[in-house]
Structures are given as C-alpha cells and as structure tokens.
C-alpha positions in Angstrom: 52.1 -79.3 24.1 49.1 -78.5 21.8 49.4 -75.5 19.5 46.6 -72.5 19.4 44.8 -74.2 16.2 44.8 -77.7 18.0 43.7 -75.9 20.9 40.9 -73.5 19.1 39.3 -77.0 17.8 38.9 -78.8 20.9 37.5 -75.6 22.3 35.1 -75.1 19.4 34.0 -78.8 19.9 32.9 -78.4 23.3 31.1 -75.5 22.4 29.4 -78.3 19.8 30.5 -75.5 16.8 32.4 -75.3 13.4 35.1 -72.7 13.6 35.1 -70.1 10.9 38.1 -69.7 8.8 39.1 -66.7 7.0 41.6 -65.8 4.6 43.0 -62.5 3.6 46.1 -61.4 1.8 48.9 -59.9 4.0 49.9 -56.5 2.8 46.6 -56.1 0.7 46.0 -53.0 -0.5 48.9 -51.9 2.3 50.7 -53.4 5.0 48.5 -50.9 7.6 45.3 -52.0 6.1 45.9 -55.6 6.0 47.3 -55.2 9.5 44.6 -53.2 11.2 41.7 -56.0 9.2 43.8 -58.8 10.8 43.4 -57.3 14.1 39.7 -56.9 13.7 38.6 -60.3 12.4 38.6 -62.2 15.9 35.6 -59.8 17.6 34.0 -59.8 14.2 33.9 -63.7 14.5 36.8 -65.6 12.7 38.1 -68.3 15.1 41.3 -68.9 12.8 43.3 -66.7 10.7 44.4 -67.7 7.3 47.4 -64.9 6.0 48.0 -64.9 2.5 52.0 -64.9 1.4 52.1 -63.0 -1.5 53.8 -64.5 -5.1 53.7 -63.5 -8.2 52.9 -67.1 -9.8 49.9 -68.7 -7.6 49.0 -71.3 -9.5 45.7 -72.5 -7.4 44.3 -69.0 -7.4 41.3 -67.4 -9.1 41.4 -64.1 -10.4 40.5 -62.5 -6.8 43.1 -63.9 -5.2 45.7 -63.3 -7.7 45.0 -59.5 -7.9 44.9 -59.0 -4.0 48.8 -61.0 -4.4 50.2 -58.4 -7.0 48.1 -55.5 -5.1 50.3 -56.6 -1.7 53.3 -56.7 -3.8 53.2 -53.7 -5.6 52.6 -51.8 -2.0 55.8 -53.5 -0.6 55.0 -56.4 1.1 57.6 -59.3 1.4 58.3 -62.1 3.8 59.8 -60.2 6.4 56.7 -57.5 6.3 54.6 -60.4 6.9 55.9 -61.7 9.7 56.2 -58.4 11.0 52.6 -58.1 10.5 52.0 -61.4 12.6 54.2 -60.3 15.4 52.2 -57.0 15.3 49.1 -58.7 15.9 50.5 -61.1 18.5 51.1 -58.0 20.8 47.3 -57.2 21.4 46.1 -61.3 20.7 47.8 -64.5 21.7 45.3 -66.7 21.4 43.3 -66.6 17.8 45.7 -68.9 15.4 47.4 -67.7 12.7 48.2 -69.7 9.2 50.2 -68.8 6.5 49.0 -70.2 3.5 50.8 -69.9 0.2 53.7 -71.1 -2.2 56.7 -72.8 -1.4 59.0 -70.1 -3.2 58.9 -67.1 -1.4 59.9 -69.5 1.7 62.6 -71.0 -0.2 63.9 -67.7 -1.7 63.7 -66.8 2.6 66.0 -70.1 3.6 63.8 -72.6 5.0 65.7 -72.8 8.6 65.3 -68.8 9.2 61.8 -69.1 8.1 60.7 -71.6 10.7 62.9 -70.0 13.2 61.2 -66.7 11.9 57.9 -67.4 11.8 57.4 -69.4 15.4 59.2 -66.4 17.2 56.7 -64.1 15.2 54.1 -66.2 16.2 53.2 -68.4 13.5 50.9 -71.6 14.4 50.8 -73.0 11.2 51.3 -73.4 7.4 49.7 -74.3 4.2 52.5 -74.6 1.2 49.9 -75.7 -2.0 52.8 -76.9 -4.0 54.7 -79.3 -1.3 53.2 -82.4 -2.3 53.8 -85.4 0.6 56.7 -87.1 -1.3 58.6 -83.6 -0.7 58.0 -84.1 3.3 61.8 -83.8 4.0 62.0 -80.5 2.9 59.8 -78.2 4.7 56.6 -80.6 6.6 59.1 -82.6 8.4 61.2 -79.3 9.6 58.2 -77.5 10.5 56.7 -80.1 12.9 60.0 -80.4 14.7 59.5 -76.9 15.1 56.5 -76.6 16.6 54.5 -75.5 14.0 51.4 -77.5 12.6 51.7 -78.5 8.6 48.1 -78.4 7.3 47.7 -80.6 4.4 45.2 -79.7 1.3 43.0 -82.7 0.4 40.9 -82.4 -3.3 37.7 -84.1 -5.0 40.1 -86.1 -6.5 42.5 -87.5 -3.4 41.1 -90.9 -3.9 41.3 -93.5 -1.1 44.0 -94.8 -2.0 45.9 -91.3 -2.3 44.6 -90.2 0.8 46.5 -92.4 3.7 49.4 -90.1 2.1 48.3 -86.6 2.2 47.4 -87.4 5.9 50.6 -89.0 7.0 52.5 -86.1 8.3 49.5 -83.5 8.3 48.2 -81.9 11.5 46.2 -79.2 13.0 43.9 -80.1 10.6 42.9 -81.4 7.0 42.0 -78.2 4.4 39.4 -80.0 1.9 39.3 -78.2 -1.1 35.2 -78.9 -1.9 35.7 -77.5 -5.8 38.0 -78.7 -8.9 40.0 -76.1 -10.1 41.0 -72.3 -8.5 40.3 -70.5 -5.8 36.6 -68.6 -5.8 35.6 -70.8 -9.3 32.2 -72.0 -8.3 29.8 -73.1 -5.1 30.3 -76.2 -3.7 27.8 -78.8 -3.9 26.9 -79.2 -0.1 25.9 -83.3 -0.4 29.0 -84.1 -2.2 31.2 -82.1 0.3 29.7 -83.8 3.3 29.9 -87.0 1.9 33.8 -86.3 1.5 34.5 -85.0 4.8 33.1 -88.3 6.0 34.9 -90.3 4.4 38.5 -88.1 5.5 37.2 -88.5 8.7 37.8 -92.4 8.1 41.3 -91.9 7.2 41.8 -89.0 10.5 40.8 -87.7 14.0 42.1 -84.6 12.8 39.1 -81.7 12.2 38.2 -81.4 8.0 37.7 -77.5 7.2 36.2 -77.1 3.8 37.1 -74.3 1.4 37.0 -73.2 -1.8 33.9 -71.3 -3.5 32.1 -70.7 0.1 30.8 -66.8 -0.4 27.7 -66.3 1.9 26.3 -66.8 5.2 23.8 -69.3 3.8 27.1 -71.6 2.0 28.8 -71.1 5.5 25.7 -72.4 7.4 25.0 -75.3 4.9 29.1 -76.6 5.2 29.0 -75.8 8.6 26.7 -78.6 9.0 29.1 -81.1 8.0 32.7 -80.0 8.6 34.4 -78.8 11.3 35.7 -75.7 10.2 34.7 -73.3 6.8 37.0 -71.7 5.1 36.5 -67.9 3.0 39.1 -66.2 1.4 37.9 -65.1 -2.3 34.8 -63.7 -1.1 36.6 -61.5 1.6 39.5 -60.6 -0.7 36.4 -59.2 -3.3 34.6 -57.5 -0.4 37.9 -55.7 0.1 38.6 -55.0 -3.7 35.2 -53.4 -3.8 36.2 -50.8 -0.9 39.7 -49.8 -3.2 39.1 -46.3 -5.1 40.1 -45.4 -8.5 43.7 -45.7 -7.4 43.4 -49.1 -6.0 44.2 -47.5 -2.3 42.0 -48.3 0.8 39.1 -45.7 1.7 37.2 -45.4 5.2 34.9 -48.8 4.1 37.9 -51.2 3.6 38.0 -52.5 6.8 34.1 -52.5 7.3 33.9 -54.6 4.3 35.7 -57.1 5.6 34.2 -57.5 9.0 31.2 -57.1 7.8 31.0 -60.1 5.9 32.7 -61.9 8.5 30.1 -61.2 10.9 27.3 -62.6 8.4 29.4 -65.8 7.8 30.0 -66.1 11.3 26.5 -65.9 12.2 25.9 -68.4 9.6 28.6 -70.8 11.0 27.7 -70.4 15.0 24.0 -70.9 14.0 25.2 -74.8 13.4 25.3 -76.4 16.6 26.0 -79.8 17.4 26.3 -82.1 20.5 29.2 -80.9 22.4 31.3 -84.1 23.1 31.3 -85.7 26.2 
C-alpha cells in the first residue's frame, strides 16, 4: 500500500507539476500558532508538510532555524506536543503528508519503538533524521519502513557517485537534495548546478529529487521547479514568521498571514512550472 507522500507524487506527476514543500517548526512561537499555520498551509498551496522537531543542538541549521528550535522549546514543546499537533491536524486533513524532519536525539531520548508506534498512529507519513547516516540503517531506517513510514534520505553537493548507491539504498518517498554546502538558509542555489545534480540522482533512483536549502522566493521556487520534482522552504518561512513575533517574541494577528502568504507566492511560482503529464 502506498503512503500519502508516495501517493501526493504520482498525483502531482499527472498533473505534469512539482510539489511544493514547506517546512516550519512545530511549537514555534506556541503550540496554537504552529498548530493553526500547519492547518492552513494545504489551501495556501503546500502539497507536503515538513514539521520541525525541536533540539537544542541542530547541527545543520542556520541561524533561523535554530532560533524558531529554542523559541518552540522555550514555549513547551516536546515530542509528545508534536505528535499531538500532527494528530490535531489529521482530524480536519487526511490526505496532505506530513514529515518530521529533525535529529536523531529527541527520538532516541522518546525510545525508538514508541516513537514509530507513536508517530504512525498520530499520523506520521514520514521522517528525515539529518544525523542517521546509512551505515546506522539498523537503528531507526530499517524499523521505520517495517512500520509503514517512508525514511527520506538527504543527498549533498558532495554525495559523489560513488557515495550515492548508499544514501539511496533504503531511502523512499523521496530523495531531499540539499542544493547548498553548509546550513540551512546560507545562500541561493545555483539553478544549473542543481539541475544538473538532480539528473544525475535520478540515474541512481525512480524515487522524486526535492531540492532544498537556500530557496526564499517565488522566482527560486519557479527556477528549481523546473528541474526537480519537489522544492523545498523552511528558512524563508521560519523568518517570515520571526518577523510577525512582537517585542516579547509572542505571535500577533500577522503570524499566520506571514506564513501563508509566502506560501501562496512560492506556490504560484512552483504550479507556474508545468511539464508533460506522464502517460
């Protein structure tokens, strides 16, 4: 049986489209917040639903990223909130997939059996764990596909041809190319280069290549979109969001605007692409 994000791609393909990606922190500024921009991203155009974890050590992160971690922290936010939050959102929407994307700790610190258990009966359709590399399969990759959950692998500038074979072996629902060296929100990538590199995953898999990393405007979003099957924003919407915060850090009548707002421009920059639709 395929899962939502399998599903959500082979739907997006017919329609001859990229999906688009996003990526906000669960619990950021407040579990309410977070919960009620979660609900609204689908209508304001995200086809997949990236939920940040938060940890205190996120060693791939840029400064944006980071801060929207501690901000979700410091308001309470723990494992169990989050998969609250998903099962929240399940009640209204049971078709939009939902990833959680993070560090292996926090789901360690959990107990990795309750946390699969956990997380599918919340609702979970996937997981990205930056700091599993492939040689640590046994310990949470393997577990998770038994489960029913889809294990989406990160692939980097630097996964060489060699390297790659082995990042793909046990990765599914699809392959998260990371189009920039270095952390989260660093730079814009450089649009030949990543299309050149989904091309040549796409040697290696049949599984779709979303691109992330540095993507901040419709115009990026529309330019990747060309290329990959899926774009990926996080940093950009996780800023959009810090903007909105008042003095005290606390959301204020915007926060949620913010968010979709920017979604709706990337999305119209995304669904502007269109492709053949295959046969």
């Amino acid at each position: 049986m395929s899962t939502r994000i399998e599903k959500r791609f082979a739907d997006l393909k017919k329609e001859g489209r990229a999906a688009l990606v996003t990526f906000t922190m669960a619990g950021d500024p407040d579990y309410d917040t977070s919960l009620a921009i979660a609900k609204a991203l689908p209508q304001a155009g995200a086809d997949i639903i990236e939920l940040g974890m938060p940890f205190t050590d996120p060693m791939a992160d840029g400064p944006a990223i980071q801060a929207a971690g501690l901000r979700a922290l410091k308001s309470g936010q723990r494992m169990t909130r989050t998969l609250t939050l998903v099962r929240e959102f399940r009640k209204g929407d049971d078709k939009t997939p939902i990833v959680l994307m993070g560090y292996y700790n926090p789901i360690y610190i959990y107990g990795n059996e309750r946390f699969l258990a956990d997380a599918k009966a919340a609702g979970v359709d996937g997981l990205i764990v930056v700091d599993l590399p492939p040689e640590e399969d046994g310990e949470l990759c393997l577990p998770a596909l038994k489960a029913g959950l889809n294990f989406i692998r990160l692939a980097t500038p630097t996964t060489d041809d060699k390297r790659l074979p082995i990042v793909l072996s046990n990765t599914s629902g699809f392959v998260y190319y990371v189009s920039i060296t270095g952390i989260t929100g660093a730079a814009a990538p450089d649009t030949a280069k990543v299309t050149a590199a989904v091309s040549r995953i796409k040697r290696h898999t049949a599984l779709p290549v979303a691109v992330g990393f540095g993507v901040k405007t419709a115009e990026h979003a529309r330019a990747i979109a060309q290329g990959a099957d899926g774009v990926v924003v996080g940093s950009a919407l996780v800023d959009a969001l810090r903007q909105s915060l008042d003095a005290h850090g606390k959301a204020g009548s915007r926060t949620i605007n913010a968010v979709t707002a920017l979604v709706s421009a990337l999305a119209q920059g995304v669904h502007s692409v269109r492709r053949v639709a295959a046969e």
